[in-house]
VOPAGU-2260 file (C-alpha; in pm, 1 decimal, decimal comma):
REM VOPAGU-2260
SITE   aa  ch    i         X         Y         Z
SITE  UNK   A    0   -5069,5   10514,8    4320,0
SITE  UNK   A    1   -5003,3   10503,7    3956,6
SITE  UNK   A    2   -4630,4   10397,9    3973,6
SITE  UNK   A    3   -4667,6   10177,8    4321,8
SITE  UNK   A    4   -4958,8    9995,1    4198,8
SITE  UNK   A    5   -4826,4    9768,2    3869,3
SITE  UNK   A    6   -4540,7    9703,0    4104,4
SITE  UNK   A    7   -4694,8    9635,1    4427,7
SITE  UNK   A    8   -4956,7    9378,1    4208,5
SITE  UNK   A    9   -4642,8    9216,1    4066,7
SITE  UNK   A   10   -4481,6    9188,3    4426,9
SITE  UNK   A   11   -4835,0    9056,0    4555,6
SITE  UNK   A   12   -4831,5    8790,8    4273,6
SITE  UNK   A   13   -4463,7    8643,0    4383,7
SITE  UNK   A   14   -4582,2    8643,2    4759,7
SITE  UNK   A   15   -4921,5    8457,0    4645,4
SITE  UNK   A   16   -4664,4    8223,7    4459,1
SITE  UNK   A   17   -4452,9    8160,4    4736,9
SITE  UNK   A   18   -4707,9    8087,4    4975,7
SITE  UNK   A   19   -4856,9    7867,4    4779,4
SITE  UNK   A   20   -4527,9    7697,0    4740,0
SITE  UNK   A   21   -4474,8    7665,2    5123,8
SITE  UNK   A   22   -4814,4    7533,6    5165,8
SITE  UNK   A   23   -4753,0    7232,2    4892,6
SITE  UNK   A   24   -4414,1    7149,6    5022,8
SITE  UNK   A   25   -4587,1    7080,0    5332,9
SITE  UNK   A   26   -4785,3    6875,7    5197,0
SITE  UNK   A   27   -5113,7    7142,2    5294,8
SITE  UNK   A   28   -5226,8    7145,2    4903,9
SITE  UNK   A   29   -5173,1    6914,1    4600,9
SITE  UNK   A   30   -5013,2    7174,0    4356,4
SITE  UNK   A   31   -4749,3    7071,9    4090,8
SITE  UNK   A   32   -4447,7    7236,2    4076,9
SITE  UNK   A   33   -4498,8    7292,2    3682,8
SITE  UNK   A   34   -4818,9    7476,9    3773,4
SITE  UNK   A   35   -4644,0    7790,8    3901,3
SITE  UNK   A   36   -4437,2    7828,0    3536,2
SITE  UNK   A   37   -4812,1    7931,0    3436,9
SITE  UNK   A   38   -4819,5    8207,0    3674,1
SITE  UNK   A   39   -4600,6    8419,3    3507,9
SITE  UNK   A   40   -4774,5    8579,1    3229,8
SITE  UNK   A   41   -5083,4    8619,4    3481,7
SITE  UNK   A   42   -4840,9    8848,0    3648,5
SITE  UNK   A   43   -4778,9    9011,8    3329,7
SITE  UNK   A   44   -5086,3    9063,2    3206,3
SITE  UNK   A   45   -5220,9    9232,0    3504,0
SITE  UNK   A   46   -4874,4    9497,1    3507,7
SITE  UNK   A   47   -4988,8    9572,3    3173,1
SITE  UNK   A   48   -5328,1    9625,7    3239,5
SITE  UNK   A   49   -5247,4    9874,3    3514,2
SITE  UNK   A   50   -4982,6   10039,1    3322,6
SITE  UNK   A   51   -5220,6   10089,0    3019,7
SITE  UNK   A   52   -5503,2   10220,0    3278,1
SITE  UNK   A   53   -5256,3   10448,7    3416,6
SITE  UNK   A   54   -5053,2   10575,4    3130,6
SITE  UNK   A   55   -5215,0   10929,2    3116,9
SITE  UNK   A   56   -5020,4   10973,8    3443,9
SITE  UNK   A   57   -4632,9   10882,5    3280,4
SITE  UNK   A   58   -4568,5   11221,9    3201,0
SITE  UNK   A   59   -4205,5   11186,4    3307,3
SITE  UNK   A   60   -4165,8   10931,2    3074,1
SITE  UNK   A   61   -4066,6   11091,2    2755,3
SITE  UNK   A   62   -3969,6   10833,6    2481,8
SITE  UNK   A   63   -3843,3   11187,2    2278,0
SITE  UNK   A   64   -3543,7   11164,3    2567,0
SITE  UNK   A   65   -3418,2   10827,0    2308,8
SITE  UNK   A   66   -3353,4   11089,1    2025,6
SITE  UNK   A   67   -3067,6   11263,4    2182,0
SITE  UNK   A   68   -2805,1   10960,4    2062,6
SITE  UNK   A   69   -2493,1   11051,7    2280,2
SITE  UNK   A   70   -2743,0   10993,7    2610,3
SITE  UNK   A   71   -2914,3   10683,9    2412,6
SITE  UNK   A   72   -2560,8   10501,4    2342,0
SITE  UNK   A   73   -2505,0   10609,9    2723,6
SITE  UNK   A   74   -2743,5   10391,1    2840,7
SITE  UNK   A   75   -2722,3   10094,7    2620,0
SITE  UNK   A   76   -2372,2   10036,0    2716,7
SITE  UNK   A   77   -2502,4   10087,7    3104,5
SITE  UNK   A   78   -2756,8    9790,4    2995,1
SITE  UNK   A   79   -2472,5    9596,2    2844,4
SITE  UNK   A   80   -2241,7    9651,0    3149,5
SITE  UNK   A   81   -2482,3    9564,6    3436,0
SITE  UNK   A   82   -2595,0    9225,0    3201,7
SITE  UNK   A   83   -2181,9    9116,5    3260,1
SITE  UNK   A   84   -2183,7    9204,3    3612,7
SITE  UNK   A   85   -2477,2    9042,4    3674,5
SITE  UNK   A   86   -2315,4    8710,4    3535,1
SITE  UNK   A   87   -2019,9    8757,4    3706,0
SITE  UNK   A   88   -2172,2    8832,2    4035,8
SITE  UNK   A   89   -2398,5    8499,2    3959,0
SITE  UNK   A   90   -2110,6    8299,8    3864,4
SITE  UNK   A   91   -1892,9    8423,1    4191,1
SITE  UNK   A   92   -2214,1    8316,8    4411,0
SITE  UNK   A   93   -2335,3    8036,7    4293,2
SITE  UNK   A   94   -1976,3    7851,6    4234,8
SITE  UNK   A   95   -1943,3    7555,4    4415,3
SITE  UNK   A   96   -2277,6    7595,9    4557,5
SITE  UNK   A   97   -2657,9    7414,4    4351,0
SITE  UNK   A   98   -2847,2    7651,2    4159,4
SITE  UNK   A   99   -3214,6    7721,2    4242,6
SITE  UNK   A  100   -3425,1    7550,5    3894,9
SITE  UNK   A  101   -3539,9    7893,7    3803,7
SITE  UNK   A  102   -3810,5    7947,0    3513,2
SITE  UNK   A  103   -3760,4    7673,8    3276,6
SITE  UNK   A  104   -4053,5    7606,0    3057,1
SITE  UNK   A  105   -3943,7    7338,4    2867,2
SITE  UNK   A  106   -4045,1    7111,4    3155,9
SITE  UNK   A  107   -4383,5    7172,5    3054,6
SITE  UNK   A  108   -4549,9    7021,2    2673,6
SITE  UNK   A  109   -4447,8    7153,3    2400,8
SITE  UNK   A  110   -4749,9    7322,3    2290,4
SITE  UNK   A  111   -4681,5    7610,2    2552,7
SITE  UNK   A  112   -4328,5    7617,4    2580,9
SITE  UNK   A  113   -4285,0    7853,4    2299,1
SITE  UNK   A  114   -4617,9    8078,0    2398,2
SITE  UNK   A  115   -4431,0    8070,2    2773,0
SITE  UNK   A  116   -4092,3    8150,0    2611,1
SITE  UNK   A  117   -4220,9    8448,0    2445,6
SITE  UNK   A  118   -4412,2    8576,9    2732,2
SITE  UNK   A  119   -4132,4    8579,9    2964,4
SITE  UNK   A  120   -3882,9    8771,5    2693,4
SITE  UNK   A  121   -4121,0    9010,4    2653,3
SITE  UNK   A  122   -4230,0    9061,5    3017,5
SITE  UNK   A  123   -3862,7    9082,0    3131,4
SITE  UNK   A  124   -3760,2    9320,3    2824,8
SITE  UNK   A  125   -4041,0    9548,6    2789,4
SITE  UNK   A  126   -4324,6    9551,8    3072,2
SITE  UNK   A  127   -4046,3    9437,8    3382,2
SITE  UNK   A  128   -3826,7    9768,6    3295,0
SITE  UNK   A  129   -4117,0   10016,1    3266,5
SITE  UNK   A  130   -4311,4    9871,5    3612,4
SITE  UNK   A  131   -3954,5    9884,3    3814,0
SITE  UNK   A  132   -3841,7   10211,0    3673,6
SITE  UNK   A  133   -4154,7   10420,7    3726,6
SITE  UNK   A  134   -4150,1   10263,0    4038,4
SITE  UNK   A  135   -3796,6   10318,7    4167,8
SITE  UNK   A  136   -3666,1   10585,2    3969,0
SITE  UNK   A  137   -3953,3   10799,9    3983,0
SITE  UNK   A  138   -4166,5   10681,9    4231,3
SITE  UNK   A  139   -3931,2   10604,5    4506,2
SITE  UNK   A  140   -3617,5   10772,7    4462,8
SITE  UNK   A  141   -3815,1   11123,2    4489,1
SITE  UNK   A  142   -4047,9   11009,6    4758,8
SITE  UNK   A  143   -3762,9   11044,5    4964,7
SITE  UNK   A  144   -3693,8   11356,7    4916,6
SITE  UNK   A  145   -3998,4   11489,0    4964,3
SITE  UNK   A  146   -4332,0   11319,2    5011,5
SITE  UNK   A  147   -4452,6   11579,7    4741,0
SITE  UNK   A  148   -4276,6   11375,9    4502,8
SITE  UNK   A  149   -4360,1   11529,4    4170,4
SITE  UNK   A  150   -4230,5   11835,6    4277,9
SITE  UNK   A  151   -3920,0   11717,6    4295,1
SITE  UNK   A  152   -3717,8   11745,0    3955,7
SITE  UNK   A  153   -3607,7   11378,2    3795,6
SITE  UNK   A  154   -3277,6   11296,3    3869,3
SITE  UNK   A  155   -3252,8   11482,9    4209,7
SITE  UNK   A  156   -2947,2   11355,8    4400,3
SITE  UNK   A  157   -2963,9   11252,1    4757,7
SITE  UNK   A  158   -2738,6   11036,1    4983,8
SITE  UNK   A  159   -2990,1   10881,4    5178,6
SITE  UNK   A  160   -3247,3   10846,2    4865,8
SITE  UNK   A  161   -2977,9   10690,7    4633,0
SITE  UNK   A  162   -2822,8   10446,1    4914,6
SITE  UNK   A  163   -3155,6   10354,6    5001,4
SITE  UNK   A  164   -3269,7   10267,8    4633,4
SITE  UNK   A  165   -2976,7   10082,6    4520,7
SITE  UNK   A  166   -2985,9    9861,8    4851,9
SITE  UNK   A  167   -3385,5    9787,1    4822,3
SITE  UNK   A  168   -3342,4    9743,5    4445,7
SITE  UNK   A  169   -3114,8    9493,0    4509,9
SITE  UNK   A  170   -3301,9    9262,7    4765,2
SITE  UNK   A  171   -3595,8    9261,0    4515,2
SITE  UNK   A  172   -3378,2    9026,3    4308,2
SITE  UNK   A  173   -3261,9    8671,0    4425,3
SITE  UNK   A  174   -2925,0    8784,6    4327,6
SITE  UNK   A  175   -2895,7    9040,8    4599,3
SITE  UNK   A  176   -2560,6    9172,0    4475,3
SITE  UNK   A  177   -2600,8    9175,5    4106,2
SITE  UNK   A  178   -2920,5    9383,5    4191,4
SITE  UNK   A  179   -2735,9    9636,6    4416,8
SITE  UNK   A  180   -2482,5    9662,0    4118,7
SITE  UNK   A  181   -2795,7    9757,9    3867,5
SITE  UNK   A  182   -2988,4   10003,7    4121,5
SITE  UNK   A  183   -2656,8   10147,8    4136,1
SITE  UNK   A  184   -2582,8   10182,2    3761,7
SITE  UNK   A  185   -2948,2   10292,9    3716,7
SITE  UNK   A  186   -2944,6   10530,2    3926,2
SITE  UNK   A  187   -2630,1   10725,6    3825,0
SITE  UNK   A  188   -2747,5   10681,3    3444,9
SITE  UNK   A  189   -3095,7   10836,5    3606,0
SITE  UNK   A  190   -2838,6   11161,1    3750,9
SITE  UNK   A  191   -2661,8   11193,9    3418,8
SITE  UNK   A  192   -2945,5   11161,9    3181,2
SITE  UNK   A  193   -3223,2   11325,7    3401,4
SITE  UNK   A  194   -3405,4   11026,9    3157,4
SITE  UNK   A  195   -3648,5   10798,9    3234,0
SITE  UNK   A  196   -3732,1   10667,0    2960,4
SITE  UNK   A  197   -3358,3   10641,0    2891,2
SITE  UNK   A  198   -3366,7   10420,4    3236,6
SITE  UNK   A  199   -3583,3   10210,5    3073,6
SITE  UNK   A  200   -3394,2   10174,9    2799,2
SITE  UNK   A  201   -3063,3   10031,3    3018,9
SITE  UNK   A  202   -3273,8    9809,7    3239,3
SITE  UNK   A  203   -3451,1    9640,1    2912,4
SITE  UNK   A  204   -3116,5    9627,2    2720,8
SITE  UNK   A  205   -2974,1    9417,0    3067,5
SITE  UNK   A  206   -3255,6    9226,2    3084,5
SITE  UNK   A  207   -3283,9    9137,3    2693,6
SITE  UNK   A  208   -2898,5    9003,4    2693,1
SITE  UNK   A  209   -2981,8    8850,5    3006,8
SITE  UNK   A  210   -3288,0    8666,0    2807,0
SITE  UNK   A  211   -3110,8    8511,4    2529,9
SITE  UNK   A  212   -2836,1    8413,9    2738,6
SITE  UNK   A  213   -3066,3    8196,9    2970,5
SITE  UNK   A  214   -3216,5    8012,6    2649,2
SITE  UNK   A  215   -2872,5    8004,3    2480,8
SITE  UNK   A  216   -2716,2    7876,2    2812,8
SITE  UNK   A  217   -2981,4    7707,6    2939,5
SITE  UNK   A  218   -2913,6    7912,1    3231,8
SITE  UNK   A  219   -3287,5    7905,7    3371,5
SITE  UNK   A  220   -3130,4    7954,6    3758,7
SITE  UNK   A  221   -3094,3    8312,2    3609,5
SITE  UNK   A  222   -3457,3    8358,9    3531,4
């Protein structure tokens, strides 16, 4: 419960989202379109209140893991390298073809376009990578291999458990192929390392670059 939760609570938030979405495109409910750049750090917030209620239970996240360097440089440049897929894969499937608006707060004043700015870096850099990772990469990845999951050793290599992780990883992200191509880098740094917390590391890394690129790019289809 303590790695599904904070995950399943940010899933239920985007469903929530969407539906409400559906309902005001048909016209069911008067919602503006700006309103749902708010929901965002309500999402965050409530990840990091479960993750703070529940972080007795981490135990297979060891932050010590960052202090062997080799390992640590390991998974930086996995971060780095999954940031330029994930731009190339973007650029390969969106050419030619209109790119949803994404997150773009400076539609809204701007009072809260810095407070929203800051939010989102730090929910995509810090709180997004420790949710997905306990999630996938312990949570899941073990569960199939045995329901018993904490008996099973991090890093524990199975066909059927890796394939299935990289594939669901991916369809979790609107970019279904750039998100294949990080579940799989994630997952082989997770079989090298035997690291969470070095998983972390990668996925924050990716999603850090990815950050500044958006506001340097104004790129906001990519957030």
């Amino acid at each position: 419960m303590s790695r599904v939760l904070p995950f399943a609570a940010f899933m239920a938030c985007i469903g929530i989202e969407e539906l409400l979405r559906f309902f005001a495109g048909r016209g069911w409910v008067a919602l503006s379109p700006d309103i749902f750049l708010y929901t965002y750090p309500v999402r965050i917030f409530l990840v990091v209140g479960l993750l703070i209620y529940y972080r007795k239970q981490y135990a297979e996240l060891k932050w010590a893991d960052l202090r062997n360097v080799p390992m640590l440089l390991l998974a930086l440049l996995s971060g780095i390298l999954v940031f330029f897929v994930w731009i190339g894969l973007s650029d390969f499937v969106f050419s030619g073809a209109s790119k949803a608006p994404g997150y773009n707060p400076l539609q809204l004043p701007s009072a809260v376009q810095l407070p929203l700015v800051i939010v989102r870096i730090i929910g995509a850099s810090v709180v997004v990578p420790i949710m997905e990772e306990l999630f996938w990469r312990s949570f899941l990845i073990r569960y199939l291999v045995d329901v018993d999951f904490e008996s099973i050793p991090l890093g524990t290599y199975t066909l059927s458990s890796f394939l299935i992780t990289v594939v669901l990883f991916g369809f979790e992200h609107h970019l279904v192929l750039a998100g294949i191509a990080a579940g799989l880098a994630y997952n082989l740094l997770l079989y090298k390392t035997r690291s969470l917390a070095l998983c972390v590391v990668a996925h924050s890394i990716t999603n850090m670059i990815l950050a500044g690129y958006v506001i340097c790019s104004m790129r906001w289809d990519l957030w």
